[in-house]
Biopython code that builds the backbone (N, CA, C, O; Angstrom):
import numpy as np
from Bio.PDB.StructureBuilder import StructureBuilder

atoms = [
    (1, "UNK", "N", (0.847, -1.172, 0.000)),
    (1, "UNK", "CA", (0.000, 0.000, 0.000)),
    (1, "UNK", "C", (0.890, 1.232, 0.000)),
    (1, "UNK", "O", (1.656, 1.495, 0.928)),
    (2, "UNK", "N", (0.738, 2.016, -1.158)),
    (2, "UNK", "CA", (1.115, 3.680, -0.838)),
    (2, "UNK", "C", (0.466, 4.365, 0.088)),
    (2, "UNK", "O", (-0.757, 4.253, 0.175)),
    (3, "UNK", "N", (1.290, 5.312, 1.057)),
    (3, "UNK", "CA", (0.393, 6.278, 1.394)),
    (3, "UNK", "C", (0.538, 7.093, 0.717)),
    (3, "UNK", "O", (1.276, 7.146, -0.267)),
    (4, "UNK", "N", (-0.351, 8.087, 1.269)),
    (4, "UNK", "CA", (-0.678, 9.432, -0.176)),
    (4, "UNK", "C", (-1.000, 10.398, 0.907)),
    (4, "UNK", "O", (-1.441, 10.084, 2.012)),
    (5, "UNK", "N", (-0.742, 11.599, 0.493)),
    (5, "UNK", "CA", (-0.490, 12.861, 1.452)),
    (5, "UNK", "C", (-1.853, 13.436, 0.801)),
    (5, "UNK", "O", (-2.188, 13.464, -0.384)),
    (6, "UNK", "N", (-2.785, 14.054, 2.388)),
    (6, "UNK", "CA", (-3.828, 14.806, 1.986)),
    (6, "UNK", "C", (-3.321, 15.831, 2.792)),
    (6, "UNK", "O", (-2.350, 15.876, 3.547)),
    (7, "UNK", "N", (-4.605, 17.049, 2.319)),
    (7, "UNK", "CA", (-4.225, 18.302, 2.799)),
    (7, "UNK", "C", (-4.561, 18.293, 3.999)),
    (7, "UNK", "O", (-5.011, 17.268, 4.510)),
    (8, "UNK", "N", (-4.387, 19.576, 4.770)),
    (8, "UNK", "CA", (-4.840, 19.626, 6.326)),
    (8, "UNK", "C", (-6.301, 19.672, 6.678)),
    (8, "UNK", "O", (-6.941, 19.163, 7.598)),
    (9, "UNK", "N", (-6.642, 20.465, 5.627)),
    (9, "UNK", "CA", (-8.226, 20.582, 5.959)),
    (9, "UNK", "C", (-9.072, 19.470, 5.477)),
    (9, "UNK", "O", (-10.234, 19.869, 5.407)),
    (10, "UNK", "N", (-8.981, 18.495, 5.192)),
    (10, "UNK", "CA", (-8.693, 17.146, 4.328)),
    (10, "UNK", "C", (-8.965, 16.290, 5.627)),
    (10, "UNK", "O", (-10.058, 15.787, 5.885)),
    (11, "UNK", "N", (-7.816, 16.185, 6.424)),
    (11, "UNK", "CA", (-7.490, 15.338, 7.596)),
    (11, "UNK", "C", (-8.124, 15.863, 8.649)),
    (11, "UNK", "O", (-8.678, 15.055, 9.394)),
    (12, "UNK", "N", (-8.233, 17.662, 9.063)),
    (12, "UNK", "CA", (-9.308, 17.826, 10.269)),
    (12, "UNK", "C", (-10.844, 17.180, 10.039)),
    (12, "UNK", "O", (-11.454, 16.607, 10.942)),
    (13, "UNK", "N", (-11.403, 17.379, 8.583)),
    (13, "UNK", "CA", (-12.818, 17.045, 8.296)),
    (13, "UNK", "C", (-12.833, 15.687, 9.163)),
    (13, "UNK", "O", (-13.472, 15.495, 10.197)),
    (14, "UNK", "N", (-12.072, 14.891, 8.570)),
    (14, "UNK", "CA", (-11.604, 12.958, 8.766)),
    (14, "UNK", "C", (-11.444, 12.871, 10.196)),
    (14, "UNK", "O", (-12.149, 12.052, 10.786)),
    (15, "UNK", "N", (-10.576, 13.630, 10.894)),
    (15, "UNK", "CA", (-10.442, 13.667, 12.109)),
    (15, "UNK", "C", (-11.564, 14.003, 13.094)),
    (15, "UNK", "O", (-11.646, 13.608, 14.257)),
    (16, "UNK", "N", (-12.317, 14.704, 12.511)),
    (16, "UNK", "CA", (-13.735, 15.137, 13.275)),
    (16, "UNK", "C", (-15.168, 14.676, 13.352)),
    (16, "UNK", "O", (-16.124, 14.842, 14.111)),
    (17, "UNK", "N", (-14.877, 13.966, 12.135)),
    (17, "UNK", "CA", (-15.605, 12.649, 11.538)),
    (17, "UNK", "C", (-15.582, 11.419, 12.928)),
    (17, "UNK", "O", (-16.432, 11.121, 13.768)),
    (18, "UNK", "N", (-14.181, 10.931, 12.662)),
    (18, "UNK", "CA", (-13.941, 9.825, 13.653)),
    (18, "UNK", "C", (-14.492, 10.299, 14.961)),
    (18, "UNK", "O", (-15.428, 9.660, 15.441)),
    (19, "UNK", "N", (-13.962, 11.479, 15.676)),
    (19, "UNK", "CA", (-13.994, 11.836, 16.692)),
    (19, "UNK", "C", (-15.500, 11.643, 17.534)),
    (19, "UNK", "O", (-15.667, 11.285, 18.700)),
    (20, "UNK", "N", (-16.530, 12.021, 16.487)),
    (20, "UNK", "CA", (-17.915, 11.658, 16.820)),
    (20, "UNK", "C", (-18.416, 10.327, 16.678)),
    (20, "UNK", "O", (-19.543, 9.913, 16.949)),
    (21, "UNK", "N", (-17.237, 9.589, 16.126)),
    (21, "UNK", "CA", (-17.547, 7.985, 16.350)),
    (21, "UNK", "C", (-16.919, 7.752, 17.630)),
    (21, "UNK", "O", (-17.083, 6.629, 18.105)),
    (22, "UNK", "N", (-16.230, 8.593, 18.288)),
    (22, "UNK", "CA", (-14.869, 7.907, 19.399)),
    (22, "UNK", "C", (-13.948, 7.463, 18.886)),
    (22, "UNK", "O", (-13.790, 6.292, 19.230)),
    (23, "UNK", "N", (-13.227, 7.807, 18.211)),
    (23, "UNK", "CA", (-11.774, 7.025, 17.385)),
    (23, "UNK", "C", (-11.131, 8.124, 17.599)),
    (23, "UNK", "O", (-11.284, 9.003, 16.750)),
    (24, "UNK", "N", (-10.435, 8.346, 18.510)),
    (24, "UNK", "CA", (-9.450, 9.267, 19.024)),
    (24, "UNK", "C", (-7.965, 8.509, 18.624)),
    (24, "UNK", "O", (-6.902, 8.883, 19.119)),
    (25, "UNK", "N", (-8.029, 7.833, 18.036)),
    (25, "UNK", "CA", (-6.466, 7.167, 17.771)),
    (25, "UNK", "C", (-5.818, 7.999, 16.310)),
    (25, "UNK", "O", (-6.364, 8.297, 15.248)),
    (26, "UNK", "N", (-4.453, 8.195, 16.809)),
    (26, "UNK", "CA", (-3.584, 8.512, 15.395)),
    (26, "UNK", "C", (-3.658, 7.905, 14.420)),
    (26, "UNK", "O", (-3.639, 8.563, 13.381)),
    (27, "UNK", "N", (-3.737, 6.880, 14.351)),
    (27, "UNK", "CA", (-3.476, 6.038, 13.117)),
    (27, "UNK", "C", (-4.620, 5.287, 13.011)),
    (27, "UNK", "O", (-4.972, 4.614, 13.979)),
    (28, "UNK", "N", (-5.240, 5.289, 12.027)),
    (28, "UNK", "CA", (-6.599, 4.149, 11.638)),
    (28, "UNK", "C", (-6.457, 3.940, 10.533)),
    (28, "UNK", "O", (-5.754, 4.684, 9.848)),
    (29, "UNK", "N", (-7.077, 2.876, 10.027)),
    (29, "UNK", "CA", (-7.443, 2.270, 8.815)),
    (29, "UNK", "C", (-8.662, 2.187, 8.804)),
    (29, "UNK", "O", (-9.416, 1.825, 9.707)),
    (30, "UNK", "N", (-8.971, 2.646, 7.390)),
    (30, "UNK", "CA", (-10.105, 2.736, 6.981)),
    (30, "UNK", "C", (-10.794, 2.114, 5.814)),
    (30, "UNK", "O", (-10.729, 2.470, 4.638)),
    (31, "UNK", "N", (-11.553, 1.001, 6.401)),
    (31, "UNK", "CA", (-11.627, 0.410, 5.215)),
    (31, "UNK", "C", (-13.180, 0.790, 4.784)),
    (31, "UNK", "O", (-14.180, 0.576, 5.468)),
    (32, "UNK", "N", (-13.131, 1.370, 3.557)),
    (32, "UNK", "CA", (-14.868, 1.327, 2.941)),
    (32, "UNK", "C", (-15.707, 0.443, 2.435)),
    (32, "UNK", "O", (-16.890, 0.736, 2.261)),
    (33, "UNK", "N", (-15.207, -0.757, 2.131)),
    (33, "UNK", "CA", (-16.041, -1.438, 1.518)),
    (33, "UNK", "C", (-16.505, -2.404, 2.417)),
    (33, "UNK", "O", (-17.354, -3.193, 2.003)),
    (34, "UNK", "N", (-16.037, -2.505, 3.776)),
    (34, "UNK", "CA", (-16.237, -3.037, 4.700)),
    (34, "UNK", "C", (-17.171, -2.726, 6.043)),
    (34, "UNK", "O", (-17.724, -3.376, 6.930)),
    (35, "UNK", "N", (-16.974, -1.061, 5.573)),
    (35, "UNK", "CA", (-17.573, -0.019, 6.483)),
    (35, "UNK", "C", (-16.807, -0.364, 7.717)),
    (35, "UNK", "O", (-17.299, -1.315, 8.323)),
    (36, "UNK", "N", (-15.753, 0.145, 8.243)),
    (36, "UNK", "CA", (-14.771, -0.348, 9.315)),
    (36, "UNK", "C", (-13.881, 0.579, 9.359)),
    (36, "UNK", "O", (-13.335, 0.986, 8.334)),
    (37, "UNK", "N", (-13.557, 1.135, 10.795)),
    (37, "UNK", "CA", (-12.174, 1.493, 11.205)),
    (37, "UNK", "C", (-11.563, 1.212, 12.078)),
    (37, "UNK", "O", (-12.105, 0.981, 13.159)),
    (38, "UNK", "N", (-10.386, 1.145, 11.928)),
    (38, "UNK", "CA", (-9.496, 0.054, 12.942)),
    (38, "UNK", "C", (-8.161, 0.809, 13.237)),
    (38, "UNK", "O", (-7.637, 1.358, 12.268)),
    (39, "UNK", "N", (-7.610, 0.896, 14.321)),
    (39, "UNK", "CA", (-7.219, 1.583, 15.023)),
    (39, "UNK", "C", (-5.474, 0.686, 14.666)),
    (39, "UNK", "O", (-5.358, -0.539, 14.637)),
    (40, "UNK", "N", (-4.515, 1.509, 14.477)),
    (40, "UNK", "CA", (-3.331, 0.748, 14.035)),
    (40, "UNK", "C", (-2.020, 1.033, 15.275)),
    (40, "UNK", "O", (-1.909, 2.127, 15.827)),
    (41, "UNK", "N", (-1.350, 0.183, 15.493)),
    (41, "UNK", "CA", (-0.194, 0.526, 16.074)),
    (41, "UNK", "C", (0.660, 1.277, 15.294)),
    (41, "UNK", "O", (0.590, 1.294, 14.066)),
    (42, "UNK", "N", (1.780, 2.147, 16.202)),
    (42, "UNK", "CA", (2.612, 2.538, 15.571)),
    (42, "UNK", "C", (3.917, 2.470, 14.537)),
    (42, "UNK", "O", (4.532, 2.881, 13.553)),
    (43, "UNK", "N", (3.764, 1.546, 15.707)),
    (43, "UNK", "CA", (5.306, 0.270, 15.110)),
    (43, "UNK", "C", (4.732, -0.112, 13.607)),
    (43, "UNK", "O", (5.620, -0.145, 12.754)),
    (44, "UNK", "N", (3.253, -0.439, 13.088)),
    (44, "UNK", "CA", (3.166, -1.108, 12.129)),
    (44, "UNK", "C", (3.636, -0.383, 11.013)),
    (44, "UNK", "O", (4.232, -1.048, 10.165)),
    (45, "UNK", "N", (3.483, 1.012, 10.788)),
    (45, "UNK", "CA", (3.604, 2.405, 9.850)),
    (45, "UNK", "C", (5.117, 2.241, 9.773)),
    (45, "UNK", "O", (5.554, 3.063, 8.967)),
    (46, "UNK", "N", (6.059, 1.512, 10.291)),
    (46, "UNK", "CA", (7.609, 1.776, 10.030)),
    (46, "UNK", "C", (8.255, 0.736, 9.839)),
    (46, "UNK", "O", (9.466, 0.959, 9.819)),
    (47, "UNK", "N", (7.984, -0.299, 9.691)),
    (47, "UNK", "CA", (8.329, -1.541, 9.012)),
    (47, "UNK", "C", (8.783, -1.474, 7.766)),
    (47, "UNK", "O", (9.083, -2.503, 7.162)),
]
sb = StructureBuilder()
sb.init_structure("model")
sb.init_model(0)
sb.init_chain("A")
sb.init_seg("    ")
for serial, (resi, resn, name, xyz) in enumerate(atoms, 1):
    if name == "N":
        sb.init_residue(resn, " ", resi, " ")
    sb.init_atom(name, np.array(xyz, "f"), 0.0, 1.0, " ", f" {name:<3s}", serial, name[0])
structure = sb.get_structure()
């Protein structure tokens, strides 16, 4: 998987989104076709 750089106002919308689900975590995955977000460790992003 690439990541891909969004803008800031991009990531607050997303961030504020989650937030009213309770997903206060840095890192999530988001899967759509699944309708799912899942909360990632850090360690996994630097492998």
């Amino acid at each position: 998987m690439i990541p891909r750089k969004i803008d800031r106002q991009t990531a607050s919308t997303i961030k504020s989104m989650l937030q009213k689900l309770n997903v206060n975590d840095s890192r999530v995955l988001i899967d759509f076709d699944k309708e799912t977000v899942e909360s990632q460790d850090s360690d996994l992003f630097y492998r």
